[in-house]
N, C-alpha and C positions, 0 to 999 in steps of 0.2 A: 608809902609813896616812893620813897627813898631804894627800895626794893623791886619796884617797878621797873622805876629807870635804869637802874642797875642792868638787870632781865633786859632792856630794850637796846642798851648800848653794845652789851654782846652779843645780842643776836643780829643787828647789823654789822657789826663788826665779824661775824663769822657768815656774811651772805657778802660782804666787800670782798672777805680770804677769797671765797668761793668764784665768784665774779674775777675775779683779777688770776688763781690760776688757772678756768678755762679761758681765757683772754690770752695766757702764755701758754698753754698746753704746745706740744709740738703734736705737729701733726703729718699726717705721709701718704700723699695725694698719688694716686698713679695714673695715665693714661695710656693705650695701645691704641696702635692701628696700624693696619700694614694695605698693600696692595699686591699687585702681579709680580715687583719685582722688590718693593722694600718693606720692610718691619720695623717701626717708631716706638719709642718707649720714653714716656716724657714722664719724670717723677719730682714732684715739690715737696721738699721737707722742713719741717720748721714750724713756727707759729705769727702769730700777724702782723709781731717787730722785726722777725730777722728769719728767714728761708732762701734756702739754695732751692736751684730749677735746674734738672738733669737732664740731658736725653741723649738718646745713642738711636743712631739710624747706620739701618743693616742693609745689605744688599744680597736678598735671595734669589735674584735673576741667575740664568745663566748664560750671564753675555759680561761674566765682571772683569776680564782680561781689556775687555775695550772700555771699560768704564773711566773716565778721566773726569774733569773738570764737575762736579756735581753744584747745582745751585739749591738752596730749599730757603723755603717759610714758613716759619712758625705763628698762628696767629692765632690768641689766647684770650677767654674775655679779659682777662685781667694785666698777662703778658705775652710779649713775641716776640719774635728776632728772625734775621734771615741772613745768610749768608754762604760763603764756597768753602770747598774742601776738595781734595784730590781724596779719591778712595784706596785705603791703607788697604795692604798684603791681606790684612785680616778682612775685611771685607766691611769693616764696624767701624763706624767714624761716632766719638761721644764727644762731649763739649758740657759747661755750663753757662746757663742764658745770664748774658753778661748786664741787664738791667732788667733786675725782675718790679715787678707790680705785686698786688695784694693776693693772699693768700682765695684762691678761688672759691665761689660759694657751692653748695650743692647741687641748687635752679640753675647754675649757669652752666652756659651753653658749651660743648664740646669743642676742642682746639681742630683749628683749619691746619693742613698740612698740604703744601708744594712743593716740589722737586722735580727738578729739569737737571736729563745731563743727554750727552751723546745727542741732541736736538730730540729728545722725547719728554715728555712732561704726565706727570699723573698729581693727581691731587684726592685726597683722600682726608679723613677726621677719623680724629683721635678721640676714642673714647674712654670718659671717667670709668675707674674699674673698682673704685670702692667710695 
């Protein structure tokens, strides 16, 4: 009997190990999307205590000489942020979302993306890419 329980204590005890390191596995979410004139790239790394949320929005118009004051939004099942930027020499403004939410599930739903600058607006989603 003694032998039994033995056998039973280990074997949850190595389905808790299991459980608890995919629980902290890091993991590395990507999503794209671009339109007429920008290209988004928003990427979550980490696992479901602790992840950074990346993105870099590009501008492949060709009107970036007049591009000033750029507004945009990010909206995420899980997180989102919006805010301005003047668009750099480089044409590439990146940032980190400064209050992220939970690691996103697979079912959910694709991130909304806005951006106004020059009085033109386009909105466009970002699509999960793995």
């Amino acid at each position: 009997m003694k032998k039994y329980i033995l056998i039973g204590v280990v074997v949850l005890s190595l389905i808790a190990c299991i459980l608890l390191i995919n629980f902290q596995a890091d993991t590395r979410i990507i999503y794209e999307g671009g339109s007429q004139n920008w290209i988004v790239t928003y990427t979550i790394e980490g696992n479901k205590q602790n992840h950074d949320s990346n993105y870099t929005i590009k501008y492949i118009g060709d009107q970036s000489n007049n591009v000033k004051n750029v507004y945009y939004k990010i909206d995420g099942p899980t997180e989102g942020e919006d805010g301005y930027f003047i668009l750099p020499d480089t044409k590439e403004y990146s940032s980190e979302l400064k209050d992220t939410g939970g690691i996103p599930g697979s079912s959910d739903r694709d991130i909304r993306f806005n951006i106004e600058w020059n009085d033109q607006k386009e909105h466009f989603m970002l699509e999960r890419k793995n």
